[in-house]
C-alpha positions in Angstrom: 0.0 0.0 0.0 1.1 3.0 -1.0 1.0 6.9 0.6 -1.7 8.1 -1.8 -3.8 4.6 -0.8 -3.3 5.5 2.7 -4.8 9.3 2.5 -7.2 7.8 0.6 -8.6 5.5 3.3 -8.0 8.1 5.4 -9.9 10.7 3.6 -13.1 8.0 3.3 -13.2 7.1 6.9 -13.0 10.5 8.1 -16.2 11.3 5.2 -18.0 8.7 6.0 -17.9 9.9 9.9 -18.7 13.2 9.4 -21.2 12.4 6.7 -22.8 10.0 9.1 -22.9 7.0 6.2 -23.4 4.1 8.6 -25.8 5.8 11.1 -29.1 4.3 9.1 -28.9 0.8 7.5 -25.6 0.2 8.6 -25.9 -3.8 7.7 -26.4 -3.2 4.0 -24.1 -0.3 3.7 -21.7 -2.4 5.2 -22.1 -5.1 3.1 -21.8 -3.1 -0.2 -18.8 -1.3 1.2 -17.1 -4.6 2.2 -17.8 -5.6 -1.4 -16.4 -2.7 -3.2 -13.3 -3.1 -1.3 -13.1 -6.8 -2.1 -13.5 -6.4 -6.1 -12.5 -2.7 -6.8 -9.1 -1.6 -8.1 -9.8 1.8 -6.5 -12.6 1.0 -3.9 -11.8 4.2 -2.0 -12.5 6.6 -4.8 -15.7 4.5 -5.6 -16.7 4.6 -1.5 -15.8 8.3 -1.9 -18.1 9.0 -4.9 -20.8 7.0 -2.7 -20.8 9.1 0.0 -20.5 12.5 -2.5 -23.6 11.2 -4.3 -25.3 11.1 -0.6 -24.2 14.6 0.3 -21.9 16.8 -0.8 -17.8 16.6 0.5 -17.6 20.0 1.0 -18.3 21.2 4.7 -19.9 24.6 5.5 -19.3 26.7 8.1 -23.6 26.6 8.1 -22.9 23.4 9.6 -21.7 23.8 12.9 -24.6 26.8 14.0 -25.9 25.7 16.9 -24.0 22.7 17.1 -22.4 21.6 20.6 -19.0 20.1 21.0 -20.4 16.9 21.0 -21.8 16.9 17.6 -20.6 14.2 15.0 -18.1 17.4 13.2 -16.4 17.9 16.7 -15.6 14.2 17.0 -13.8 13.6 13.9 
């Protein structure tokens, strides 16, 4: 594994957090991760471009009104 594999693992794990991918039908999204990983050459950009499809990558500043520390973009 390479350096560029790494930040992109890195870059999808912290998306998927502060996108909140898993928080509803975790068992099927998990499933259909698991499989793009398995037969992908690139799973990570593909599990990127699933999440970007969802909501955008791009965080707002809009986003953290009235938000406490404990919200899901504080954690990650």
């Amino acid at each position: 594994m390479n350096q560029e594999e790494v930040k992109k693992i890195v870059k999808w794990f912290y998306y998927s957090q502060i996108r909140q991918r898993y928080i509803s039908q975790l068992q099927s999204k998990l499933d259909k991760d698991v499989g793009i990983i398995w037969n992908e050459s690139n799973p990570f950009d593909k599990l990127l471009n699933i999440i970007a499809a969802e909501r955008p990558l791009e965080i707002h500043k809009d986003e953290f009104v009235g938000s406490g520390v404990q919200a899901q973009h504080f954690m990650v």
